[in-house]
PyMOL Python script that loads the backbone (N, CA, C, O; Angstrom):
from pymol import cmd

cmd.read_pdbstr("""\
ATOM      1  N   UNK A   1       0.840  -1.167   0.000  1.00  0.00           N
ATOM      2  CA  UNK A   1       0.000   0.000   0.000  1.00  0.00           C
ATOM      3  C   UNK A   1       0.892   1.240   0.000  1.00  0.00           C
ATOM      4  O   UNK A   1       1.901   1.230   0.706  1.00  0.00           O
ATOM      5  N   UNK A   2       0.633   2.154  -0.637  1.00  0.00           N
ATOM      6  CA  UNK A   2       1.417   3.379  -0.823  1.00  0.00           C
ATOM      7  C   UNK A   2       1.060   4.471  -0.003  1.00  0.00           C
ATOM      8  O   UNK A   2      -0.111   4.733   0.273  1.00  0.00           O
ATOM      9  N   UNK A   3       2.025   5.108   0.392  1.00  0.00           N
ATOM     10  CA  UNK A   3       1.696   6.105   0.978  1.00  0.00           C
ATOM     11  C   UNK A   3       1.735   7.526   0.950  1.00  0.00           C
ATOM     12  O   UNK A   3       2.805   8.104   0.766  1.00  0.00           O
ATOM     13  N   UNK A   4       0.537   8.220   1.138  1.00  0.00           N
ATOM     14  CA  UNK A   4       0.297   9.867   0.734  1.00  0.00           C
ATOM     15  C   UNK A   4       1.679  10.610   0.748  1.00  0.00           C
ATOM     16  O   UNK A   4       2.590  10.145   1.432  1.00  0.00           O
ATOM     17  N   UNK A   5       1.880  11.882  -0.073  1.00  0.00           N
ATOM     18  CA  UNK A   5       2.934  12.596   0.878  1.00  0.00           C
ATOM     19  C   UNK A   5       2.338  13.668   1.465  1.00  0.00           C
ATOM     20  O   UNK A   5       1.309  13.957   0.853  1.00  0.00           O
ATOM     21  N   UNK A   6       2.536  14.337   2.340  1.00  0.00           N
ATOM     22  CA  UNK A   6       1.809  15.207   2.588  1.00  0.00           C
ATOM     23  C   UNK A   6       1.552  16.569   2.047  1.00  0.00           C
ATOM     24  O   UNK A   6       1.125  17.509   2.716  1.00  0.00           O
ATOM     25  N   UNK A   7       1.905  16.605   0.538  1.00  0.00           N
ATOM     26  CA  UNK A   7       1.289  17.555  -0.304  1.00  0.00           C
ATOM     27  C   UNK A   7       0.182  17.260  -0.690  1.00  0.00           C
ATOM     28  O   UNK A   7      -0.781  18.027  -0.715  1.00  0.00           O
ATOM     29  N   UNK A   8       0.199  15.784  -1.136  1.00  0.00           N
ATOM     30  CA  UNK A   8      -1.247  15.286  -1.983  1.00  0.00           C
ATOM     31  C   UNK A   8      -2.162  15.539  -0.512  1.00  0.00           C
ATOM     32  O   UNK A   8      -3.201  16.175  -0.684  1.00  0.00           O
ATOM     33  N   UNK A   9      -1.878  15.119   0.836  1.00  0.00           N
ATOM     34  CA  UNK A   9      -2.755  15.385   1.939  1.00  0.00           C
ATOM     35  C   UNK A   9      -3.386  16.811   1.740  1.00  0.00           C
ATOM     36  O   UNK A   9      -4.561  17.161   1.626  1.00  0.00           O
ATOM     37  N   UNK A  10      -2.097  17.579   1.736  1.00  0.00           N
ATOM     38  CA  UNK A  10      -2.578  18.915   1.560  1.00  0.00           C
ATOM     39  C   UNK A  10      -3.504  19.576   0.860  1.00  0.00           C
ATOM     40  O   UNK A  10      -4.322  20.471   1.074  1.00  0.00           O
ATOM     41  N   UNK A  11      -3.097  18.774  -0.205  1.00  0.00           N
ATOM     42  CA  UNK A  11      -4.367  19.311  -1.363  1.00  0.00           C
ATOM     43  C   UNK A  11      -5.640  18.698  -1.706  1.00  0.00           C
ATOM     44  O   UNK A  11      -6.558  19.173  -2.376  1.00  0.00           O
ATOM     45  N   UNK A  12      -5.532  17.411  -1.060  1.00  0.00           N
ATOM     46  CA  UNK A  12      -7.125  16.971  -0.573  1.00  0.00           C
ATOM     47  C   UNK A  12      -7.848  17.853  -0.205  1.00  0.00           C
ATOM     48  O   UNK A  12      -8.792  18.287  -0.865  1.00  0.00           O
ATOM     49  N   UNK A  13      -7.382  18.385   1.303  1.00  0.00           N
ATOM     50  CA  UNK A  13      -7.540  19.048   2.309  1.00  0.00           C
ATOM     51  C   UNK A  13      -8.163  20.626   1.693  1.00  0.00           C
ATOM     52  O   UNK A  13      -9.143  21.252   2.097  1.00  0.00           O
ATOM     53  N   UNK A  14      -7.435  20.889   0.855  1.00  0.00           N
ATOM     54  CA  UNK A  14      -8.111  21.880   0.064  1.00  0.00           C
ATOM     55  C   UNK A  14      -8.434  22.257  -0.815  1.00  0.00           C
ATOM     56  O   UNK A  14      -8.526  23.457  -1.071  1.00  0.00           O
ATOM     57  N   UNK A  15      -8.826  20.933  -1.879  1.00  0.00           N
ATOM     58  CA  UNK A  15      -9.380  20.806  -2.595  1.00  0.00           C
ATOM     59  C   UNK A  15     -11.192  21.410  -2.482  1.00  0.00           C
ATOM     60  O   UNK A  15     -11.699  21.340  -1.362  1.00  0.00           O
ATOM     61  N   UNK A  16     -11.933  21.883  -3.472  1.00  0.00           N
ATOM     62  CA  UNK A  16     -13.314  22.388  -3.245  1.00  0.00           C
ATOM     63  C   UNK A  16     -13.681  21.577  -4.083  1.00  0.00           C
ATOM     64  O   UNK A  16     -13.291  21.138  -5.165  1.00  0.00           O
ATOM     65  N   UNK A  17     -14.857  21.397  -3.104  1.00  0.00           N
ATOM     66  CA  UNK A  17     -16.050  19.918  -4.222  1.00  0.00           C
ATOM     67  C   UNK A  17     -17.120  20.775  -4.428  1.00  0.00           C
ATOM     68  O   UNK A  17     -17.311  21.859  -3.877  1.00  0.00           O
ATOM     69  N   UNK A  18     -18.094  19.983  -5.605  1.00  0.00           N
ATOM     70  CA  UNK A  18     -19.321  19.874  -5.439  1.00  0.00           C
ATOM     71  C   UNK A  18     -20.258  20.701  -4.319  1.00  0.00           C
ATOM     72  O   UNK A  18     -21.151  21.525  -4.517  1.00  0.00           O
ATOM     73  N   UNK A  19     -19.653  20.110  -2.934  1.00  0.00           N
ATOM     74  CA  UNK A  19     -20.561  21.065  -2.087  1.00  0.00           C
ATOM     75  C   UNK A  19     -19.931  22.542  -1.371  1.00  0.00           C
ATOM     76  O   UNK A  19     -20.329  23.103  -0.350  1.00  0.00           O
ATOM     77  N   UNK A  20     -18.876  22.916  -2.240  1.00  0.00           N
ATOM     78  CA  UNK A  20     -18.521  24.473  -1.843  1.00  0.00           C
ATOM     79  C   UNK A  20     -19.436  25.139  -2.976  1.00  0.00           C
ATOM     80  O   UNK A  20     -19.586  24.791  -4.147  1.00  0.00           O
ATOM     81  N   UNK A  21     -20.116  26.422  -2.121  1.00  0.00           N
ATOM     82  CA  UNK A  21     -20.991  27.101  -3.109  1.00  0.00           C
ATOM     83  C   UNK A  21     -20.367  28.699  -2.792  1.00  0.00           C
ATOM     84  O   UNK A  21     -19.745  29.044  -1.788  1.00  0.00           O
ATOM     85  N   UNK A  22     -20.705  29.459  -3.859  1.00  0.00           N
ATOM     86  CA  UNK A  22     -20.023  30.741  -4.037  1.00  0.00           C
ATOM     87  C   UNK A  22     -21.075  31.572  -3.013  1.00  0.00           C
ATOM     88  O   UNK A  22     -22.297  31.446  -3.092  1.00  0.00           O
ATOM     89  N   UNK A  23     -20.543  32.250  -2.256  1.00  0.00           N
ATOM     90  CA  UNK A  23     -21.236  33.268  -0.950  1.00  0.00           C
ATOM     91  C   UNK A  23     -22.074  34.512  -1.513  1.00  0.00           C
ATOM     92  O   UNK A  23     -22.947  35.107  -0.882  1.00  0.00           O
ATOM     93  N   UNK A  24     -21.710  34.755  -2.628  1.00  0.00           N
ATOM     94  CA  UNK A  24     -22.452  35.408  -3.515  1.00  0.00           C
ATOM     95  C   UNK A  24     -23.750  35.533  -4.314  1.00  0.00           C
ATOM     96  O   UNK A  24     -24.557  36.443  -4.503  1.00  0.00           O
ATOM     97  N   UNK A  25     -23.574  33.581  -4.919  1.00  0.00           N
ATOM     98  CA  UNK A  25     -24.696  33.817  -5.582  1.00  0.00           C
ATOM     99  C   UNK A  25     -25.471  31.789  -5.521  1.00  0.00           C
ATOM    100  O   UNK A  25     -26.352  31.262  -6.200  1.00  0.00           O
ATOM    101  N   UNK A  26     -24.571  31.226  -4.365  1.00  0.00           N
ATOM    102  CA  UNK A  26     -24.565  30.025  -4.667  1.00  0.00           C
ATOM    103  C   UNK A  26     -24.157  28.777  -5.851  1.00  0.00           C
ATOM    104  O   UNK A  26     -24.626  27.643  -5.951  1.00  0.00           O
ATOM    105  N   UNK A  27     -23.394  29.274  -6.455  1.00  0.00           N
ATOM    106  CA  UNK A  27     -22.799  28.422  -7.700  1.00  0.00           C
ATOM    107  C   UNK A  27     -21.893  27.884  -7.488  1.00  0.00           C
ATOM    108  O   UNK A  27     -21.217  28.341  -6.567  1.00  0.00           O
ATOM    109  N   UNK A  28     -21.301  26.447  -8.314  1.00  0.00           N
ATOM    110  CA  UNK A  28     -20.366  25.871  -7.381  1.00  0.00           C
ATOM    111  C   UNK A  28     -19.020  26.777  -7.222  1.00  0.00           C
ATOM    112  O   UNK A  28     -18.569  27.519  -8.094  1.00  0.00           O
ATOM    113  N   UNK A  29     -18.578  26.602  -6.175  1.00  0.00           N
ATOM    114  CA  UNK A  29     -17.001  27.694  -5.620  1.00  0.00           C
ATOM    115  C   UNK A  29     -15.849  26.859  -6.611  1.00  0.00           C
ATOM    116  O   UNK A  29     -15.705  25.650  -6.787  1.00  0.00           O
ATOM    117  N   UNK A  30     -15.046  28.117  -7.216  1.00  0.00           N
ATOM    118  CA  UNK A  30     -14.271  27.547  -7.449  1.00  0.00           C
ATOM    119  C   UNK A  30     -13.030  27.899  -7.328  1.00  0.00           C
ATOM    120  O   UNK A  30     -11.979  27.441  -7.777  1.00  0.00           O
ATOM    121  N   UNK A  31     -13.434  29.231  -6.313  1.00  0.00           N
ATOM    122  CA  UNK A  31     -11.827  29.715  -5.453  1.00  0.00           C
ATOM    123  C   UNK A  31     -12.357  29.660  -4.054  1.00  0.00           C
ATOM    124  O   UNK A  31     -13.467  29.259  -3.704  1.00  0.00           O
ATOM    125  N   UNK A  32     -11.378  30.133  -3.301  1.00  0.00           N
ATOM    126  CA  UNK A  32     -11.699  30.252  -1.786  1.00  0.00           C
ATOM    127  C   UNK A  32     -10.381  30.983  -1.589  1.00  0.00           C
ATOM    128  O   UNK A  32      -9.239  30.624  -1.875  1.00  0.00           O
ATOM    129  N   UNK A  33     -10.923  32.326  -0.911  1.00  0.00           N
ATOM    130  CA  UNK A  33     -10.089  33.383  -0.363  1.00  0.00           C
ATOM    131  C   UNK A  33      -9.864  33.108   0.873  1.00  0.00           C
ATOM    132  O   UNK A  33     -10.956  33.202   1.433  1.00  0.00           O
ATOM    133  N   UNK A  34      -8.804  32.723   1.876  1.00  0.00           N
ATOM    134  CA  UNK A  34      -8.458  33.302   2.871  1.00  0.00           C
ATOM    135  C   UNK A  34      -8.213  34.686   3.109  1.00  0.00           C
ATOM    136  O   UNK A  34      -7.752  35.280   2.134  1.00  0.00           O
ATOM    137  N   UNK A  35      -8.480  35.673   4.618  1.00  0.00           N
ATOM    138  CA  UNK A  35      -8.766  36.977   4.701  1.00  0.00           C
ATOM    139  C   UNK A  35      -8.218  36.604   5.788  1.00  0.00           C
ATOM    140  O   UNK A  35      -8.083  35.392   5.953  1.00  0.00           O
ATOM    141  N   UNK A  36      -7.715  37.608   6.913  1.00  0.00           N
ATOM    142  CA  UNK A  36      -7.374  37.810   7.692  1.00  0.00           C
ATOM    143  C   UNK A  36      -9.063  37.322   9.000  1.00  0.00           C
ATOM    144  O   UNK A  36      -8.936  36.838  10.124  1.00  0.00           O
ATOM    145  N   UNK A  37     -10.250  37.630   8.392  1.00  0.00           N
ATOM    146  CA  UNK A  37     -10.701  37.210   8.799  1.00  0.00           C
ATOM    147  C   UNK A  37     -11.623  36.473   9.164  1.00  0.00           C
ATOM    148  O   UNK A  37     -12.434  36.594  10.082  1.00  0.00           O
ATOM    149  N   UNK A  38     -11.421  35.414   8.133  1.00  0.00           N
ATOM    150  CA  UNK A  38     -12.021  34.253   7.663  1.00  0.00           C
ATOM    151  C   UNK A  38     -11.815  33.653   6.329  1.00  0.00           C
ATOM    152  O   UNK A  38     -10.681  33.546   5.862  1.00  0.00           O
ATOM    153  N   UNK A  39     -12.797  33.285   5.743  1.00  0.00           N
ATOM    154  CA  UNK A  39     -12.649  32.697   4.092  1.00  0.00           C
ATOM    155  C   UNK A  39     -14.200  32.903   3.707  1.00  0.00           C
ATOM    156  O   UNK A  39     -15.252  32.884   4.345  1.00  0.00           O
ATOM    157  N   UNK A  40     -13.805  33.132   2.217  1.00  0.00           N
ATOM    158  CA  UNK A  40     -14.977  33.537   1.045  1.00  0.00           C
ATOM    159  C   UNK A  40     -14.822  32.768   0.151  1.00  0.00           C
ATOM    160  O   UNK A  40     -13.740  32.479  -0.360  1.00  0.00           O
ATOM    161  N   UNK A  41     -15.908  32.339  -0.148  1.00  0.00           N
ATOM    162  CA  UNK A  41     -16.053  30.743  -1.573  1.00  0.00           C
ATOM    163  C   UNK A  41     -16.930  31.892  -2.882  1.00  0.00           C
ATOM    164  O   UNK A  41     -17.883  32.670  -2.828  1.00  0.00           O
ATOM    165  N   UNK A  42     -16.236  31.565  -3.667  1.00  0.00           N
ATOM    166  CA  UNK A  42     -16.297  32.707  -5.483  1.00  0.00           C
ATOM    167  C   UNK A  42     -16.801  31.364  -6.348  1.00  0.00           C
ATOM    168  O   UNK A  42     -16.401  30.212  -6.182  1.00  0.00           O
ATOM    169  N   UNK A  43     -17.558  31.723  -7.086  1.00  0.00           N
ATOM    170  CA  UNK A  43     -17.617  30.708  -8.475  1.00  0.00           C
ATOM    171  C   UNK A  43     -16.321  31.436  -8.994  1.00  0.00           C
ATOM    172  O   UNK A  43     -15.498  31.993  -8.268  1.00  0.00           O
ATOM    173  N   UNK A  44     -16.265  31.325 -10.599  1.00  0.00           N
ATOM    174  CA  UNK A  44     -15.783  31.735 -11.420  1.00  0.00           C
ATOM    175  C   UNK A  44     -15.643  33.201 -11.582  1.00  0.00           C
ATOM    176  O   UNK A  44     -14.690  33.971 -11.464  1.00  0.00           O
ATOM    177  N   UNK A  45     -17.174  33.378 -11.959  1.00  0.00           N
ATOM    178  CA  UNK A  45     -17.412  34.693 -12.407  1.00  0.00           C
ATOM    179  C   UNK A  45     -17.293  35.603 -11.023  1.00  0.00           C
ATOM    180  O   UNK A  45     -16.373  36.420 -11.068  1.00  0.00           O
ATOM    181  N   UNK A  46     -17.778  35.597 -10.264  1.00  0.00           N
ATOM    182  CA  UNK A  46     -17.396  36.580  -8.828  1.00  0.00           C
ATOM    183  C   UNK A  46     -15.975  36.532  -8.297  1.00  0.00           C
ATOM    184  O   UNK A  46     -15.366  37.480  -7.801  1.00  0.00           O
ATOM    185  N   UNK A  47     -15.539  35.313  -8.469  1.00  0.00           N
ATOM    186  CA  UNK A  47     -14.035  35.706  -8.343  1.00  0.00           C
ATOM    187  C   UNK A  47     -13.349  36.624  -8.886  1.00  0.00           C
ATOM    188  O   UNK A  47     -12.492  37.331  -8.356  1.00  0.00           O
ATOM    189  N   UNK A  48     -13.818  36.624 -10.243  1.00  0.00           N
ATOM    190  CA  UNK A  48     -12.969  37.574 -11.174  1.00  0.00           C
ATOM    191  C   UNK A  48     -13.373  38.991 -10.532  1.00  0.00           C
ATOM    192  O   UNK A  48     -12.565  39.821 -10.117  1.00  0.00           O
ATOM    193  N   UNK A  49     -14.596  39.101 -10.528  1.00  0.00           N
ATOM    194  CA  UNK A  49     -15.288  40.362 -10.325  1.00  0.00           C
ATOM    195  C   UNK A  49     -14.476  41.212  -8.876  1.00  0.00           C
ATOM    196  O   UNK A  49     -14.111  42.387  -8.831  1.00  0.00           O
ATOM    197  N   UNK A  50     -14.340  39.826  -7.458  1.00  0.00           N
ATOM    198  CA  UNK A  50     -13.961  40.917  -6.634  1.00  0.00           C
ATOM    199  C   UNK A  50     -12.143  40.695  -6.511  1.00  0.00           C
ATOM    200  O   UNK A  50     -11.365  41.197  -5.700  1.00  0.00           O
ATOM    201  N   UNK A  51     -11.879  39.748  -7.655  1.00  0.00           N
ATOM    202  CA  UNK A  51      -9.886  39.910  -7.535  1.00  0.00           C
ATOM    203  C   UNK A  51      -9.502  41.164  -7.676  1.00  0.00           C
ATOM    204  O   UNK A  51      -8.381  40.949  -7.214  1.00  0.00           O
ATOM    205  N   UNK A  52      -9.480  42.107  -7.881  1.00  0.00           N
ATOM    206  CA  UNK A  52      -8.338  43.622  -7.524  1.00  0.00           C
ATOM    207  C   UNK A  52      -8.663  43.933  -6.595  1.00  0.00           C
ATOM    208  O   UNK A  52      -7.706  44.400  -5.976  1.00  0.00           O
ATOM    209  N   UNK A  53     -10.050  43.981  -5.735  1.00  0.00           N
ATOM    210  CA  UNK A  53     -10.543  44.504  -4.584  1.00  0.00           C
ATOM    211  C   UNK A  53      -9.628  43.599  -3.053  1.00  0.00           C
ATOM    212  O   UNK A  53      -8.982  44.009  -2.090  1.00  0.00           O
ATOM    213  N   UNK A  54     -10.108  42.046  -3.629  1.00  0.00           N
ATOM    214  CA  UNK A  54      -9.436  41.131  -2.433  1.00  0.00           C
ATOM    215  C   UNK A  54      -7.735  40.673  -2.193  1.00  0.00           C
ATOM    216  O   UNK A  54      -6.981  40.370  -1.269  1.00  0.00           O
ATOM    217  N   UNK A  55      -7.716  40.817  -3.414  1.00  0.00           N
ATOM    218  CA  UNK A  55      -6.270  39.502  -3.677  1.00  0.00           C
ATOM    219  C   UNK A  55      -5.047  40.986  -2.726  1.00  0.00           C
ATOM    220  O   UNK A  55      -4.142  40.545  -2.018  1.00  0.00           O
ATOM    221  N   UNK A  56      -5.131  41.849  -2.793  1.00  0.00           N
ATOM    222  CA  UNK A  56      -4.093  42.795  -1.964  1.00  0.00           C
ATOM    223  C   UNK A  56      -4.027  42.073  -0.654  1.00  0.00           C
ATOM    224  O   UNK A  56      -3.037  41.463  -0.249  1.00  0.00           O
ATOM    225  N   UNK A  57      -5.119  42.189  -0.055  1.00  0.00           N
ATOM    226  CA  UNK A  57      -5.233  41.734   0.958  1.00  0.00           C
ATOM    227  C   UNK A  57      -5.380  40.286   1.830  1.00  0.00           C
ATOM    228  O   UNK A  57      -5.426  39.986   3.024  1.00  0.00           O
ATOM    229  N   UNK A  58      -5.433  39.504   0.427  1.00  0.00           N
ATOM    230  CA  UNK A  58      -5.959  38.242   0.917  1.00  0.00           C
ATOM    231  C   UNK A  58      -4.508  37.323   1.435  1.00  0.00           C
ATOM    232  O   UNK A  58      -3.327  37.453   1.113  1.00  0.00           O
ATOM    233  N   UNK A  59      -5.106  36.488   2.248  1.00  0.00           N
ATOM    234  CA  UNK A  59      -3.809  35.618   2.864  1.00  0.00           C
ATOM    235  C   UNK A  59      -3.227  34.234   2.218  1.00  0.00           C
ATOM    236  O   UNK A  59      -2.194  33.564   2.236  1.00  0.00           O
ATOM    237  N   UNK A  60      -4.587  34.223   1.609  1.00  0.00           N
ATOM    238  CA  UNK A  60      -3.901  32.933   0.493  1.00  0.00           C
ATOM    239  C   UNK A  60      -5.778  33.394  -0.428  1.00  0.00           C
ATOM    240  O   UNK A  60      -6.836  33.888  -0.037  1.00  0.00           O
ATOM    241  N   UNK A  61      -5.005  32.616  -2.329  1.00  0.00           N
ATOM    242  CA  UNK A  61      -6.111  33.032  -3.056  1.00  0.00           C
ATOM    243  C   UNK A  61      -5.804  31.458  -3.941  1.00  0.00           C
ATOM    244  O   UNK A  61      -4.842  31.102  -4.622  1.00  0.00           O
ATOM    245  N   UNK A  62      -7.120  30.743  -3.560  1.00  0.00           N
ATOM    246  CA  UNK A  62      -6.429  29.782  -3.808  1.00  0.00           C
ATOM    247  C   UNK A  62      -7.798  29.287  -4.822  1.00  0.00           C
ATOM    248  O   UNK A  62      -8.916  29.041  -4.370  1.00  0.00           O
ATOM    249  N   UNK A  63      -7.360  29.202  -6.469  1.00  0.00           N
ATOM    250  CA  UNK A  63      -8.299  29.095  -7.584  1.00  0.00           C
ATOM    251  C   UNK A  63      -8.289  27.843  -8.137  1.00  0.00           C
ATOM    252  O   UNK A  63      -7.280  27.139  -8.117  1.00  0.00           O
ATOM    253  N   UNK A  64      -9.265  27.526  -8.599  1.00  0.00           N
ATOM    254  CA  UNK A  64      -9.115  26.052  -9.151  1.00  0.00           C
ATOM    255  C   UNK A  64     -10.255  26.342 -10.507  1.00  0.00           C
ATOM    256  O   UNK A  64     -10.903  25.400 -10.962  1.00  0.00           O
ATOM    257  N   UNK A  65     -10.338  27.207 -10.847  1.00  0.00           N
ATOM    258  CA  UNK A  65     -10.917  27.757 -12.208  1.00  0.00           C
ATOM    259  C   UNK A  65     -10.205  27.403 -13.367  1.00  0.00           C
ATOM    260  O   UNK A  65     -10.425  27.820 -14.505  1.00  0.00           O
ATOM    261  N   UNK A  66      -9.323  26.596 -13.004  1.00  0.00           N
ATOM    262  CA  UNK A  66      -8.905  25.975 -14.295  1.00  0.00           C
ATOM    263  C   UNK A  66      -9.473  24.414 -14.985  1.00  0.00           C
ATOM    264  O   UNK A  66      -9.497  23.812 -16.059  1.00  0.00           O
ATOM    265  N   UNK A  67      -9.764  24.309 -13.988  1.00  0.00           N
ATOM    266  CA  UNK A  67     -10.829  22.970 -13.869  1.00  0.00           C
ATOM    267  C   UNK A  67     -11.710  23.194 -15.275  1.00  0.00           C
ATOM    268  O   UNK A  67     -11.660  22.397 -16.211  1.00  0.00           O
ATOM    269  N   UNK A  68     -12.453  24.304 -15.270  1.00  0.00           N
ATOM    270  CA  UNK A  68     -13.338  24.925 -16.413  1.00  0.00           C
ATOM    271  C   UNK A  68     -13.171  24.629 -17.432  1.00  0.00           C
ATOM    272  O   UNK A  68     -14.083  24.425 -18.233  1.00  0.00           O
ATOM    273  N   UNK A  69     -11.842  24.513 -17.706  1.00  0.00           N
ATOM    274  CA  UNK A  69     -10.961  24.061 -19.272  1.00  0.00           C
ATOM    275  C   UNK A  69     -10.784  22.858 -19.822  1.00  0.00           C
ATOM    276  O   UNK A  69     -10.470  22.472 -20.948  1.00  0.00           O
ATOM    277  N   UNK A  70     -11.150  22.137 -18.413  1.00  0.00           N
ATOM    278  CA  UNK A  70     -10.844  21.060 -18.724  1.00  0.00           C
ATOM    279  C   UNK A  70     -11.862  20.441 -19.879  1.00  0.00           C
ATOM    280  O   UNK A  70     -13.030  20.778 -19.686  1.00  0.00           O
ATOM    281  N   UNK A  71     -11.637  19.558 -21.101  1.00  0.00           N
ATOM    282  CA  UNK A  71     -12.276  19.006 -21.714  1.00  0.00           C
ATOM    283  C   UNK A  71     -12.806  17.678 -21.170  1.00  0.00           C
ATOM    284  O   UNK A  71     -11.965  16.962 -20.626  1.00  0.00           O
ATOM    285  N   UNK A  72     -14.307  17.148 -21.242  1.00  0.00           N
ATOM    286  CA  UNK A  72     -14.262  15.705 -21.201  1.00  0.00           C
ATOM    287  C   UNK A  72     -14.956  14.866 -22.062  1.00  0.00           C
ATOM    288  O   UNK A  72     -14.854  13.645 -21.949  1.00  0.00           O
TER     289      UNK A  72
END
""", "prot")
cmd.dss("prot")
cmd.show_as("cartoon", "prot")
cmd.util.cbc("prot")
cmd.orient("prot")
């Protein structure tokens, strides 16, 4: 049996599924801002909308909007 390293842990860990929804408008999240004081879940489109406003400030901006591209 093989074992994790603890990056892939890591990125389980913060990976966003299915049930992260954007705080905005409910669509699935597909960033999540850390803030100094707390965290905010963005679809796509609201991410974009509040990145110049947040990302100065944010403590980690962590996007997975590339997913979008993906073909299947």
């Amino acid at each position: 049996m093989s074992q994790m390293t603890t990056d892939a842990v890591d990125e389980l860990d913060t990976a966003l599924t299915a049930l992260d929804r954007c705080d905005a408008c409910g669509a699935q999240a597909y960033i999540r801002v850390t803030l100094a004081s707390g965290e905010l879940l963005f679809c796509a489109h609201h991410g974009a909308k509040v990145k110049d406003k947040l990302q100065p400030t944010a403590v980690d901006w962590h996007d997975e909007t590339a997913r979008l591209d993906v073909e299947r």
